[in-house]
MARVEX-122165 format. One record per atom (N, C-alpha, C, O): residue in three letters; x, y, z. Coordinates in steps of 0.05 Angstrom, whole numbers, plus 5000, padded with zeros to 4 digits. Example, Ala and Ser with C-alpha at 12.3 -4.5 7.8 and 13.67 -1.06 7.14 Angstrom:
BEGIN
ALA526448865156 ALA524649105156 ALA526449345156 ALA528549345169 SER525749555142 SER527349795143 SER525850015157 SER526850235161 
END
This chain:
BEGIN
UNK085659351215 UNK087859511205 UNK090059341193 UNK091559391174 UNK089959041214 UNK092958941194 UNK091658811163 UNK093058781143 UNK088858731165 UNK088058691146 UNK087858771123 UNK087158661103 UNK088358951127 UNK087759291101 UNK090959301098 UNK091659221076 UNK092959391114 UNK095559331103 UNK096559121095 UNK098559131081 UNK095758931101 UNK096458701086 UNK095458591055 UNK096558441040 UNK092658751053 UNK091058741020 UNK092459051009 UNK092659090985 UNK093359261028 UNK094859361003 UNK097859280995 UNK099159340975 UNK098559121016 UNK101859101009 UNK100958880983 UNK102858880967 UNK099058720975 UNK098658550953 UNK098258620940 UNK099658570921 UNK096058820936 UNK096258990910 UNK097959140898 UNK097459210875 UNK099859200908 UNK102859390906 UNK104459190897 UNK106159240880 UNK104158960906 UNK105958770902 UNK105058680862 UNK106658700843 UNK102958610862 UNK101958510840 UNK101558730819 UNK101458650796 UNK101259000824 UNK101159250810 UNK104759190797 UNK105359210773 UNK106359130818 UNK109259190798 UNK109958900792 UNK111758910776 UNK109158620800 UNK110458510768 UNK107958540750 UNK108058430728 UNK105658670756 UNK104558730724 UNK106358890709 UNK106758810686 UNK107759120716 UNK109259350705 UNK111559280691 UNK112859410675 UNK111958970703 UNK114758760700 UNK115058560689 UNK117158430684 UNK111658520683 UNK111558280668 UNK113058210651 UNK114558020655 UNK112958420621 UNK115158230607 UNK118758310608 UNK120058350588 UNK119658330628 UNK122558370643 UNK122958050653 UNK121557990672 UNK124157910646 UNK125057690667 UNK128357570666 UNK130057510649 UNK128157580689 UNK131857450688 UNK130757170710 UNK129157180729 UNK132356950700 UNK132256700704 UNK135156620712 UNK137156710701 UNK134956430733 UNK137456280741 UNK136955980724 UNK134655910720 UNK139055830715 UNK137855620695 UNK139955370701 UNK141555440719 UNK140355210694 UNK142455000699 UNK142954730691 UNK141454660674 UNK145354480701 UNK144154230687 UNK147454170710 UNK149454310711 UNK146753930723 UNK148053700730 UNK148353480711 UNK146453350704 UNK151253450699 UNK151353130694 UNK152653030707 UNK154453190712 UNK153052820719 UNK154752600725 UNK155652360730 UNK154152280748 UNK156552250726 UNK156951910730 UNK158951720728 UNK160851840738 UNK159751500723 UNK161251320736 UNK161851230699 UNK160251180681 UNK164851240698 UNK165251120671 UNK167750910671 UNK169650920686 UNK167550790656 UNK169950460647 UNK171250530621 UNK169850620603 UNK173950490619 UNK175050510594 UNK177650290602 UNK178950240622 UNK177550200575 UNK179350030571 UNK181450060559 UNK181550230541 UNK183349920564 UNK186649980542 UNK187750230546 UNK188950360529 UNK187150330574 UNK188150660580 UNK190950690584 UNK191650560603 UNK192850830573 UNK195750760585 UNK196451200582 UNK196451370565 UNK196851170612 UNK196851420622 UNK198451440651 UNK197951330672 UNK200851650644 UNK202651630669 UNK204551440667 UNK206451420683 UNK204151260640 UNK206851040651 UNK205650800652 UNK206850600646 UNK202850800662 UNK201450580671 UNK198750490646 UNK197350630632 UNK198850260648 UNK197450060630 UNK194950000642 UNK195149920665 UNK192050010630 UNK189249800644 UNK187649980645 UNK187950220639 UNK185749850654 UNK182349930653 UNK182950180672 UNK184950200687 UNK180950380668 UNK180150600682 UNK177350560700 UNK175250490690 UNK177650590718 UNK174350720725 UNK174951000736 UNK176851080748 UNK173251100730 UNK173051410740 UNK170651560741 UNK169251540722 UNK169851740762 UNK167151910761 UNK167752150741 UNK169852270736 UNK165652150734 UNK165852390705 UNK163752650715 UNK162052620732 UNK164152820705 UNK163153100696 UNK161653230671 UNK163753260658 UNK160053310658 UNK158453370636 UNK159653110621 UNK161253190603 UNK159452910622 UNK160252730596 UNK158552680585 UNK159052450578 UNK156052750574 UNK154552900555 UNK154053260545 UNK154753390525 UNK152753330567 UNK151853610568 UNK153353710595 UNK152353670617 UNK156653890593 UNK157654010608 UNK155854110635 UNK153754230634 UNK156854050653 UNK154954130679 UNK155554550688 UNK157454670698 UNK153954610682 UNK154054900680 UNK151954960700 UNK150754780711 UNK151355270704 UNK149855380724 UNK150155690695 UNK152055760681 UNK146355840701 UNK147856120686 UNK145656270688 UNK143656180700 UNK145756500679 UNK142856760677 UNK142456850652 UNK144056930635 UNK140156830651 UNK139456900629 UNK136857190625 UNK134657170635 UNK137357380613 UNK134957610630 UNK133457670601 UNK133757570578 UNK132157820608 UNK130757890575 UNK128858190586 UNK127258170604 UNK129658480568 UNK127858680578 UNK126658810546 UNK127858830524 UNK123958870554 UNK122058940530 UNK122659250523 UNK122159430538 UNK123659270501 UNK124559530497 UNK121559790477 UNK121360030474 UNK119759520469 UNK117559710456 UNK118759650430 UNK121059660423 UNK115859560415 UNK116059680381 UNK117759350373 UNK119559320356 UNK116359110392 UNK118258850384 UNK120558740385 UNK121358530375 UNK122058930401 UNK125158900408 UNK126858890434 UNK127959110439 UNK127258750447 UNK128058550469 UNK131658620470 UNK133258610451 UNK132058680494 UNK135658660504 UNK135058300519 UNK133358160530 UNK137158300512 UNK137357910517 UNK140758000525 UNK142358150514 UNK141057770559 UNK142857680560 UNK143257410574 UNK141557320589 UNK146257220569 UNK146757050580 UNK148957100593 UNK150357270582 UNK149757010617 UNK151357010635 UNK152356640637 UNK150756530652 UNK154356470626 UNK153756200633 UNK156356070644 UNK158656140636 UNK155855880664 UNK158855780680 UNK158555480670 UNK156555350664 UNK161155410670 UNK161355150675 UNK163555050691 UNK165555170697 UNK162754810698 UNK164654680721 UNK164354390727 UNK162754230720 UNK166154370741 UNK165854070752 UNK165153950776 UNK166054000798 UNK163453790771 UNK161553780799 UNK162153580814 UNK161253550837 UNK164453330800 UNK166553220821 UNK167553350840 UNK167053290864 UNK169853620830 UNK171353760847 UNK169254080854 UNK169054170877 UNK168454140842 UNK166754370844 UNK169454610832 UNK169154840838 UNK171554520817 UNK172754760802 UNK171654840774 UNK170254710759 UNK172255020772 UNK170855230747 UNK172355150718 UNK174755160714 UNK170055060696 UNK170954960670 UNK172755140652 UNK173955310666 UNK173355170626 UNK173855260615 UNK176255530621 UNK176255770617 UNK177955330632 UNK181155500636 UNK180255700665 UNK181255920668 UNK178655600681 UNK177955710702 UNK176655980698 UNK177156180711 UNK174755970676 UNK173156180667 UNK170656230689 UNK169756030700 UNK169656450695 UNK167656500713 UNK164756420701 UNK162956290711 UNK165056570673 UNK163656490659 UNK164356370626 UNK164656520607 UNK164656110625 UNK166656100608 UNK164855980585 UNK165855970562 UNK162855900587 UNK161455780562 UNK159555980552 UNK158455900531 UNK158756210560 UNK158056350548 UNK157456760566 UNK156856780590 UNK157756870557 UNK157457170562 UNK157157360543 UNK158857480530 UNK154257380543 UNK154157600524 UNK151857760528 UNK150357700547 UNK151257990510 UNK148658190512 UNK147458250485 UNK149458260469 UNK145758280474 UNK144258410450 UNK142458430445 UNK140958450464 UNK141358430421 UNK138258620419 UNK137058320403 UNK138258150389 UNK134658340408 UNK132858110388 UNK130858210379 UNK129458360392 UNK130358140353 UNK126458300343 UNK125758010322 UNK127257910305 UNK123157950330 UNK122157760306 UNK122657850279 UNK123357680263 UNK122458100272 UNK122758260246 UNK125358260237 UNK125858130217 UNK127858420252 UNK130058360241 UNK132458150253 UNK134858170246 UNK131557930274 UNK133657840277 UNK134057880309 UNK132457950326 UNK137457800313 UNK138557780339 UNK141757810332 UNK142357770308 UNK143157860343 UNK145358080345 UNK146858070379 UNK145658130400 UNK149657970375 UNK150558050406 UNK153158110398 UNK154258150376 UNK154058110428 UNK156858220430 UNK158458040457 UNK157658070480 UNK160257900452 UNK161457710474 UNK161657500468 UNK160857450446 UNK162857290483 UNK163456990481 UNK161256800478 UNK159856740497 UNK160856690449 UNK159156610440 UNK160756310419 UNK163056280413 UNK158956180415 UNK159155980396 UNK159156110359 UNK158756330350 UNK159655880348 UNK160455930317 UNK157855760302 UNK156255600311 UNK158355890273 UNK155655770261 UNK155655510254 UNK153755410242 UNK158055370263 UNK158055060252 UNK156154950281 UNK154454770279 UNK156655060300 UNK155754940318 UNK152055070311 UNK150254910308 UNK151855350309 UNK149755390316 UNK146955280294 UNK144555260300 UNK148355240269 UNK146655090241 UNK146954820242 UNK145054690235 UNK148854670250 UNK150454420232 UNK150054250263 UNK148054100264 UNK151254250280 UNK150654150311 UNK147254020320 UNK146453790323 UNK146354170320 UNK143254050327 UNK141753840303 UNK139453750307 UNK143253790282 UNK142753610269 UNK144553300270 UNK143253100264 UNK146153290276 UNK148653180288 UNK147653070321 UNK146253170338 UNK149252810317 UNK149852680343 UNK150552740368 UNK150152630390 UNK152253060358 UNK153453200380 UNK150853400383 UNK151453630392 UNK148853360378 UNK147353630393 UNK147253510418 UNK148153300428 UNK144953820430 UNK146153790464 UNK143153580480 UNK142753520504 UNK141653520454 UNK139853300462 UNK140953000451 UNK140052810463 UNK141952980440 UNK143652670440 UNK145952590458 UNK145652560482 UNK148652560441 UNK150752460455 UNK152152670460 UNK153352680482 UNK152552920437 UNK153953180454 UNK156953220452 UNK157853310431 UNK158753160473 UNK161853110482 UNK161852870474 UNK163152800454 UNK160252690489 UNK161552390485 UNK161652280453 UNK163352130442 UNK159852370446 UNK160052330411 UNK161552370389 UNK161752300366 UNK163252610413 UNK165352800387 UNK167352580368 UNK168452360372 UNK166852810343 UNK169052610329 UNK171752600330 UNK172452830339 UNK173552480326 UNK175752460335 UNK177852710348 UNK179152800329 UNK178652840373 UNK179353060374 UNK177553310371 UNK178453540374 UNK174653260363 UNK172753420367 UNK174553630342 UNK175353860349 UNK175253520311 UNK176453610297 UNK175253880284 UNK176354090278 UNK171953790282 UNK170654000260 UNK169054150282 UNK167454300271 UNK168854170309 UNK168254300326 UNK165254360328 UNK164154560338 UNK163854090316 UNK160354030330 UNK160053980352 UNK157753960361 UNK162553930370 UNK161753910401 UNK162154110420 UNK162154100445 UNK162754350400 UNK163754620410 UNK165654660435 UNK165454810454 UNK167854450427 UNK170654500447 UNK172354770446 UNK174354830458 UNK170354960419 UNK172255280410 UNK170455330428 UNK169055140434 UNK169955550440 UNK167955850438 UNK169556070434 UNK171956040440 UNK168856250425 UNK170056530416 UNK168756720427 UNK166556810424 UNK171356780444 UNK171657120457 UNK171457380440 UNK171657360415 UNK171157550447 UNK171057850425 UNK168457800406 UNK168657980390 UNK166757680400 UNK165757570380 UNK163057830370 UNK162457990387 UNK162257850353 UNK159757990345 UNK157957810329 UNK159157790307 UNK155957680328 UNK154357530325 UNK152157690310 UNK150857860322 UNK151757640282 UNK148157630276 UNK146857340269 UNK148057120266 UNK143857400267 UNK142857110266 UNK139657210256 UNK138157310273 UNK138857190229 UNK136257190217 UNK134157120238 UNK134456950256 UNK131957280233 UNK129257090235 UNK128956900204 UNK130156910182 UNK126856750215 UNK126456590204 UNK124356650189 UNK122056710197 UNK125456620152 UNK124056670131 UNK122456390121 UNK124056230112 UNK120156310122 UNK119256020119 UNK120555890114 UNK121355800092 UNK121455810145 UNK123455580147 UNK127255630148 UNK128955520161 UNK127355840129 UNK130356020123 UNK131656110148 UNK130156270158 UNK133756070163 UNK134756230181 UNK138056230160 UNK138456070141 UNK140356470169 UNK142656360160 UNK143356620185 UNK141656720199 UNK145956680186 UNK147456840202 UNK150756840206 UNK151756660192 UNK151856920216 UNK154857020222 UNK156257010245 UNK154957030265 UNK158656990246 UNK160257130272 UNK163157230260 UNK164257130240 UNK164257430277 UNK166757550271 UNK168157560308 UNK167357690327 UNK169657420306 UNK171457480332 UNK174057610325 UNK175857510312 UNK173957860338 UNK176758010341 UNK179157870356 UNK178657750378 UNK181057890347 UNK183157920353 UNK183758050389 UNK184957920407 UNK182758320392 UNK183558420408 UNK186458510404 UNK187658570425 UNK187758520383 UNK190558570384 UNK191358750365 UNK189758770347 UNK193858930362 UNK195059060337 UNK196058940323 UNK197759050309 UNK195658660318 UNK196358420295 UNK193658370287 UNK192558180299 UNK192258510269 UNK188858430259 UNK188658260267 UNK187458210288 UNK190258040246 UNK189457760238 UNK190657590263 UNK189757360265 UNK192257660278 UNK193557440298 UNK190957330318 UNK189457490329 UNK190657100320 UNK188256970333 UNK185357100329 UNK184557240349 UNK184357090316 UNK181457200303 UNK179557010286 UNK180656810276 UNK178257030285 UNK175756790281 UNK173556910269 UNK172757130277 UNK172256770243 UNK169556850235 UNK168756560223 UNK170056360220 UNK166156620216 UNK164256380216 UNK161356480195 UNK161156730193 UNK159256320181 UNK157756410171 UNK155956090168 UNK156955870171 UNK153556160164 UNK152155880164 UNK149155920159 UNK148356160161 UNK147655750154 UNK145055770145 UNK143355470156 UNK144455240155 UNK140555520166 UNK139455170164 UNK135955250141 UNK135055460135 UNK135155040137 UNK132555090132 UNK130854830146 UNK132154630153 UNK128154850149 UNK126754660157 UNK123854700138 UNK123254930129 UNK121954440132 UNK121254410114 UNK119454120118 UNK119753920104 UNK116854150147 UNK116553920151 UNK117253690168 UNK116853680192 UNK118753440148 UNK120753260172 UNK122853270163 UNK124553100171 UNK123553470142 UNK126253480135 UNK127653710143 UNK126353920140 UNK130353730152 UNK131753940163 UNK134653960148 UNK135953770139 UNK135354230147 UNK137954250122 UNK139954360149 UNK138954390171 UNK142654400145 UNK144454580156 UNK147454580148 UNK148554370141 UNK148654850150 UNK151254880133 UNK153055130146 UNK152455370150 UNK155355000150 UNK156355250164 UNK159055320156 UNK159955130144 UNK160855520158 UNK163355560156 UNK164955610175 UNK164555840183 UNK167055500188 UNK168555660200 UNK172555680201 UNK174155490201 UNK172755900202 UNK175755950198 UNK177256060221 UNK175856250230 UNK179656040236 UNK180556130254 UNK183956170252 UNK185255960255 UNK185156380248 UNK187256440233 UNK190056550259 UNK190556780266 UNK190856390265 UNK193856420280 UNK193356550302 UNK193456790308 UNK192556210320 UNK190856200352 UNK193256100353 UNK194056220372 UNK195655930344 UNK197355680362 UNK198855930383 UNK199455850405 UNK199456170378 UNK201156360398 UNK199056370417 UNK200156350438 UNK196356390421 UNK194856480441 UNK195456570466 UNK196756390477 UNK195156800483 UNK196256790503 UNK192156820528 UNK191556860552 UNK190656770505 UNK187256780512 UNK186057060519 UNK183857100530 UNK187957260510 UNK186057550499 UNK184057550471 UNK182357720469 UNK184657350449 UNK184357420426 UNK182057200420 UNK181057050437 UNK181457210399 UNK179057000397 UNK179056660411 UNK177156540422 UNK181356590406 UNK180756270416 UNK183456250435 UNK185556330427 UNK182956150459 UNK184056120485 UNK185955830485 UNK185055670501 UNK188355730471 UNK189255500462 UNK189455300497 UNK189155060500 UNK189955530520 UNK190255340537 UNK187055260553 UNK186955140575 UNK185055340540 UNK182655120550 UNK182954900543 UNK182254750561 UNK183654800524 UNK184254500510 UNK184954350543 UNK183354210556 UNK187454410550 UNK188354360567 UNK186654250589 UNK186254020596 UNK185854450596 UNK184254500626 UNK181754270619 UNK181454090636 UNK179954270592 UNK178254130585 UNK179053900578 UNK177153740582 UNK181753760565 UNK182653530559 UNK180653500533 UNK179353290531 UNK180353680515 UNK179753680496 UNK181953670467 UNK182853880458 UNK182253520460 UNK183653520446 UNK184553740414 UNK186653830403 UNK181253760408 UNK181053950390 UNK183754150387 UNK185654170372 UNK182754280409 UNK185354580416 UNK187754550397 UNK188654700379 UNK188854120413 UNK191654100408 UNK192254130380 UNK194554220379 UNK191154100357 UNK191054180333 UNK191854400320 UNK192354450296 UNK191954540341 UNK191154910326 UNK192954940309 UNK195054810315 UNK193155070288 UNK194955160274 UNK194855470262 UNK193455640273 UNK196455520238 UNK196855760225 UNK194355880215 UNK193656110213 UNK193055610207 UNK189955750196 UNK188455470198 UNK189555280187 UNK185855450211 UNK184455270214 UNK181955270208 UNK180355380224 UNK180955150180 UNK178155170165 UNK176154890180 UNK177054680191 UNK174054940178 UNK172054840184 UNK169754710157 UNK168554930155 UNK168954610145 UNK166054670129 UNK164254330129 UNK164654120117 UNK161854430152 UNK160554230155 UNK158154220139 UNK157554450131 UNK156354030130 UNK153354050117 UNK151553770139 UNK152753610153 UNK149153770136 UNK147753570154 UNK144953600145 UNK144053810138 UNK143553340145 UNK141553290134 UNK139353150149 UNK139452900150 UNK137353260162 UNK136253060173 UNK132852980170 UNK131253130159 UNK132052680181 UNK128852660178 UNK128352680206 UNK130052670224 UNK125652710210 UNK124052730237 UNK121552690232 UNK120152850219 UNK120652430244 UNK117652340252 UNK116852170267 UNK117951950270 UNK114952260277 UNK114052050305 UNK115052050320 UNK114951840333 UNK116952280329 UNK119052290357 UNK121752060346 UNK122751950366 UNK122752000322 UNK124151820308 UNK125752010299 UNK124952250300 UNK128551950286 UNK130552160266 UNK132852000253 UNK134751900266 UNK132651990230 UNK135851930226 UNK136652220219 UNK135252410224 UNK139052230208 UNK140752390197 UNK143952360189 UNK145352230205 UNK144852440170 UNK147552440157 UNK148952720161 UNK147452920163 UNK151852730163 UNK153752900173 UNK155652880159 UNK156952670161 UNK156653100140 UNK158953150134 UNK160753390139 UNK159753620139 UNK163953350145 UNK164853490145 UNK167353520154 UNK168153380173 UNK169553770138 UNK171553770127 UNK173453910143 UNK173854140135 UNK174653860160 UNK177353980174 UNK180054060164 UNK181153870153 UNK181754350164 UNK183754260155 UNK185654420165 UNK185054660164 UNK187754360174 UNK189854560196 UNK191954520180 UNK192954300177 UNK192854780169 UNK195654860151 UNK197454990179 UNK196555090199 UNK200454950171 UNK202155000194 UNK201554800217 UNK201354940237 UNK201054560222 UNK200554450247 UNK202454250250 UNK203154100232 UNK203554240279 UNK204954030285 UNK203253790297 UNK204253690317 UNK201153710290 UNK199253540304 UNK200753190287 UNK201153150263 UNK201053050302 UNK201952770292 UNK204552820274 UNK204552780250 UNK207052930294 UNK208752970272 UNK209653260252 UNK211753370249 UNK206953300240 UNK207553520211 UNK209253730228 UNK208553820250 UNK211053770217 UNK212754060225 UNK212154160207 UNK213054130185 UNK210054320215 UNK209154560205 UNK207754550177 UNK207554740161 UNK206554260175 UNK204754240145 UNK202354230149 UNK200954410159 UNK201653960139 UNK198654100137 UNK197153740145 UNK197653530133 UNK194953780171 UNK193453640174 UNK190953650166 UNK189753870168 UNK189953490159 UNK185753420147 UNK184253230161 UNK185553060173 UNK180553240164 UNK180353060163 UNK177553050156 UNK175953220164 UNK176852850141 UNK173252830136 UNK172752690149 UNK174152490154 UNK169552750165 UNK168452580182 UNK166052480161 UNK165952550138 UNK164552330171 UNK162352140159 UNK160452140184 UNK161152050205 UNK158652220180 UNK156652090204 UNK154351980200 UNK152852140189 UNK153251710207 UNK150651640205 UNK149851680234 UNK151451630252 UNK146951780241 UNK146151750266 UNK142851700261 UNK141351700241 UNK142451640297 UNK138451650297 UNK137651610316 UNK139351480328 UNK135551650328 UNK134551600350 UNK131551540356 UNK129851640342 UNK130951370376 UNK128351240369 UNK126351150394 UNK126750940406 UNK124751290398 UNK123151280420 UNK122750960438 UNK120550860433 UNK123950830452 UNK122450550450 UNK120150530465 UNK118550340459 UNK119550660483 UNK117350760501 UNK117551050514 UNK119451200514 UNK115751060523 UNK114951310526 UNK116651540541 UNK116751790538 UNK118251300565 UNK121151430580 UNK122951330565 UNK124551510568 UNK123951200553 UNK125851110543 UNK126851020517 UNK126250820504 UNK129151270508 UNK130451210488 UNK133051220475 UNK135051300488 UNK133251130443 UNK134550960443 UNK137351130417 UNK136051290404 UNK138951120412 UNK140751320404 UNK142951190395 UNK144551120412 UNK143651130369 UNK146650980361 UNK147651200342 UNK146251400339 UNK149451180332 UNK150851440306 UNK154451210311 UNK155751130331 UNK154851200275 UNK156551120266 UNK158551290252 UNK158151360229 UNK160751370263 UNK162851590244 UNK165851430243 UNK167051300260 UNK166651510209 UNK167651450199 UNK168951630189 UNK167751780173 UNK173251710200 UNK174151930201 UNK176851790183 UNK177851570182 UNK177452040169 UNK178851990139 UNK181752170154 UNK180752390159 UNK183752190161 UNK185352290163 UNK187752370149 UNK188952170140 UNK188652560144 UNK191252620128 UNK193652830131 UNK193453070126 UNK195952680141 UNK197652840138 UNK199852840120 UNK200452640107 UNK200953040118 UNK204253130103 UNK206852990108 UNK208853000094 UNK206352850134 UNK208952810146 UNK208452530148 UNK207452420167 UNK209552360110 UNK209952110098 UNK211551950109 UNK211451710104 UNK214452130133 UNK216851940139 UNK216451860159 UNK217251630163 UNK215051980179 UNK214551890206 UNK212251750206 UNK211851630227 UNK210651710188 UNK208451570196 UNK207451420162 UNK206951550142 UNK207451170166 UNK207551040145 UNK204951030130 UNK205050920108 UNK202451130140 UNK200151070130 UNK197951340146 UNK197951420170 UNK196351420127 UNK194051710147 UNK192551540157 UNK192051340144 UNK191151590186 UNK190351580201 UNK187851430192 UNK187751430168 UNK186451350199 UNK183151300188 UNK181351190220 UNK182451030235 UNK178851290227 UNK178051130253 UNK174551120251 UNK172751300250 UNK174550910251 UNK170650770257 UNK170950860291 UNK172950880305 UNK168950880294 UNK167051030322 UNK164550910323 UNK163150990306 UNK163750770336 UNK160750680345 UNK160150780364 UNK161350740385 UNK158050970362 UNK156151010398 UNK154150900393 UNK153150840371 UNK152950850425 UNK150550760425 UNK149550930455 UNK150851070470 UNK147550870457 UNK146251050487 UNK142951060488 UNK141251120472 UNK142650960514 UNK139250950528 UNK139451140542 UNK141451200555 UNK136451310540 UNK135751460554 UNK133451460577 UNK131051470569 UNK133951430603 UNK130551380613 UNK130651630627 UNK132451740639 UNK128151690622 UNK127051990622 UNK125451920658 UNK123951730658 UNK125652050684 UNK124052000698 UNK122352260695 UNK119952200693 UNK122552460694 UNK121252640678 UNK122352900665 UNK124752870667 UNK121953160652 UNK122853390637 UNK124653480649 UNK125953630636 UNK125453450671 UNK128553500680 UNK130453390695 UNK132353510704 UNK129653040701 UNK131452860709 UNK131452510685 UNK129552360678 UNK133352520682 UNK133952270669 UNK136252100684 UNK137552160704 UNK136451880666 UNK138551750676 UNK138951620646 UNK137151630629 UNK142151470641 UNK143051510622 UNK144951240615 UNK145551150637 UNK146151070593 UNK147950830600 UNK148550930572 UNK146851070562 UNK150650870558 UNK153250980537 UNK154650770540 UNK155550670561 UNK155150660507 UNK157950550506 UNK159450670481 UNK158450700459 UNK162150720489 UNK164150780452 UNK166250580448 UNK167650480466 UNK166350540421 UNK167550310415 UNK169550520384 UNK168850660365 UNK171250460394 UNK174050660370 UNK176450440362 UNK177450290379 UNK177150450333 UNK178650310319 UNK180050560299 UNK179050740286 UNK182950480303 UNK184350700289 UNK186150550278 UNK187450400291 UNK186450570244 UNK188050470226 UNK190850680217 UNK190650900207 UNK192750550221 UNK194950740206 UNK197450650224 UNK197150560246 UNK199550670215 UNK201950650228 UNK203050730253 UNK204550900245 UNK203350720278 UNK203250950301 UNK201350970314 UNK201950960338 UNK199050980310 UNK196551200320 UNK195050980338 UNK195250740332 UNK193651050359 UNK192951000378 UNK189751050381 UNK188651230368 UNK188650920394 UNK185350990390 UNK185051220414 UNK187051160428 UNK184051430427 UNK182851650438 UNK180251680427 UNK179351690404 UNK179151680455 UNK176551720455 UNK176752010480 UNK178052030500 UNK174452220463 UNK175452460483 UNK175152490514 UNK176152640531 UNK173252290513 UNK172352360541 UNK172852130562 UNK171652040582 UNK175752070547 UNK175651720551 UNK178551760584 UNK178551610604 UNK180051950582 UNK180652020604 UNK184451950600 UNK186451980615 UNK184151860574 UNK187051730577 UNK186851650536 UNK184851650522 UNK189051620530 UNK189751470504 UNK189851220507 UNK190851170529 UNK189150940488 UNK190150730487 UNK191750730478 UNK192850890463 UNK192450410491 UNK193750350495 UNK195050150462 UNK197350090453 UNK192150090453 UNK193049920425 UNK191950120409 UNK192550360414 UNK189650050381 UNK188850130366 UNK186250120371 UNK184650240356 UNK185650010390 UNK182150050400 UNK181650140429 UNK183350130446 UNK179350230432 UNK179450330458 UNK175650280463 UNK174150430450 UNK174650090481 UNK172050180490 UNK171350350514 UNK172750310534 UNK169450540515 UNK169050620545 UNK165250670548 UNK163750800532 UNK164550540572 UNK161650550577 UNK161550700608 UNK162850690629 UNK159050860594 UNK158851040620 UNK156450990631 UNK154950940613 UNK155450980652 UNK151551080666 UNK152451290681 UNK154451310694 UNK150151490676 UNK150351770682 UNK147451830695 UNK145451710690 UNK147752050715 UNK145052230720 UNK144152540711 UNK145952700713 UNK142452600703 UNK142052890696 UNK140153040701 UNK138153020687 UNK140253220723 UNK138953440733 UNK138453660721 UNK140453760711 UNK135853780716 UNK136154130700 UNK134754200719 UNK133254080734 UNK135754510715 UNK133754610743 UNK133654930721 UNK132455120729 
END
């Protein structure tokens, strides 16, 4: 008798995730962390080397859900649910967001596409990023370029947002975002974006736009939240101004598990008091060479060189624009598909009158015009 209830409670059991098969919601995740050195830090008053334990200083340490239900006829409800935080203190990232790196819901079909609604990323990140140094398989955060200016390390995300995104026409994807406001001022803090990549082989294209129009009032109802900057020590934020354009392009090869690739792209914040401008107008072109290169089978190998053009309005306070070389470099040893271990060094030189080298994830400003910081890190996915 218990034998027979026990072969039907299995069949009942296996009868409904057949019924469930394609329904699945997943718990998903990633630990980074590790031990980092920076030099020439002068923070608080105080002068000298840093050591300090770090938090995502590559790939943000997050925890999230992700579900997916089959609606019939090729078309899928998809959602993400995603946290981030810090696994030093165990407090919650992104301005003490629950879910702050991503929340959203929508529909997907091979035929027409994918479509949501919620806190999502922009197309510079979602075209122009994964070709770039800052994707979330290279250097990421630690790579960002100066102040994470053109936003490939995705220090924005955008609230209110509506998102489409092509299938892919041989090789063709392009797509959109519009973030509301949330307010009876249209335009007061609101955000849109547009972008395209193609692939073609070992060659990969990508191009994106993005604009974000009078975030500096933010009070973090409306598209971009000015005091995450804060909370994240991201510098980006501090920038914000009256209207803040974006327009990146990126070019890359791939073979034999090998890549270089080139990065351009154009920042420019009108109304900003960033270095001075009352209320004019800051720029900046980045340059990027990068690549990465198998050296064995666990372990590899990752440098990218950027070269940042700066420019501001405000000629009296500061005798010369900005300009800064960036070297990364970084080993990766793979112990397997979801633990590695990791060693980073950045090396920053900043030319111009005033200006000080920052490195973002460096924990502090220097102290002169250069600043190195080397990290070894661990990383868990689960």
């Amino acid at each position: 008798m218990k034998t027979t209830t026990w072969l039907g409670a299995l069949a009942a059991a296996l009868l409904s995730s057949s019924a469930f098969a394609q329904n699945s919601v997943t718990l998903y995740g990633m630990i980074d962390a590790g031990l980092m050195y920076t030099n020439n830090v002068s923070k608080s008053g105080a002068h000298g080397a840093l050591f300090q334990t770090t938090s995502g200083n590559i790939n943000g340490s997050r925890f999230g859900i992700r579900g997916r239900e089959s609606l019939g006829g090729g078309v899928n409800a998809v959602f993400v649910l995603e946290n981030g935080f810090n696994v030093q203190n165990g407090k919650l990232g992104q301005d003490n967001r629950l879910f702050g790196r991503e929340a959203w819901v929508g529909l997907t079909s091979d035929r027409w596409g994918f479509a949501a609604v919620g806190r999502q990323y922009d197309s510079v990140v979602d075209y122009v990023a994964p070709l770039s140094a800052e994707a979330g398989s290279f250097g990421k955060s630690s790579f960002a370029h100066p102040f994470d200016n053109d936003n490939l390390a995705d220090s924005l995300r955008f609230s209110n947002a509506v998102k489409y995104a092509s299938p892919s026409y041989a090789g063709l994807q392009f797509g959109g975002l519009y973030a509301f406001s949330n307010s009876t001022g249209f335009s007061a803090n609101r955000a849109w974006s547009a972008g395209a990549s193609y692939a073609s082989g070992p060659f990969s294209l990508g191009a994106g736009y993005l604009q974000i129009d009078h975030a500096g009032g933010s009070t973090g109802n409306g598209a971009v939240d000015i005091a995450e900057s804060s909370a994240n020590g991201v510098g980006g934020f501090t920038l914000a101004a009256a209207v803040q354009r974006v327009a990146a392009a990126a070019i890359r090869y791939k073979a034999n598990g090998a890549s270089v690739a080139f990065v351009y792209s154009h920042s420019q914040f009108e109304g900003s008091t960033a270095f001075g401008s009352t209320g004019g107008n800051v720029s900046f072109d980045n340059y990027e060479l990068s690549g990465q290169y198998p050296l064995t089978r666990h372990l590899a190998l990752g440098l990218a060189y950027v070269y940042t053009d700066g420019h501001t309005s405000d000629t009296q306070t500061y005798s010369a624009d900005p300009k800064w070389q960036q070297v990364d470099t970084q080993l990766i040893y793979s112990f397997s598909r979801r633990t590695d271990v990791y060693v980073e060094g950045i090396y920053q030189h900043v030319a111009g009158h005033h200006y000080v080298a920052f490195i973002d994830t460096a924990g502090g400003a220097s102290s002169t015009a250069t600043q190195v910081v080397a990290t070894v890190g661990l990383r868990s996915r689960f």
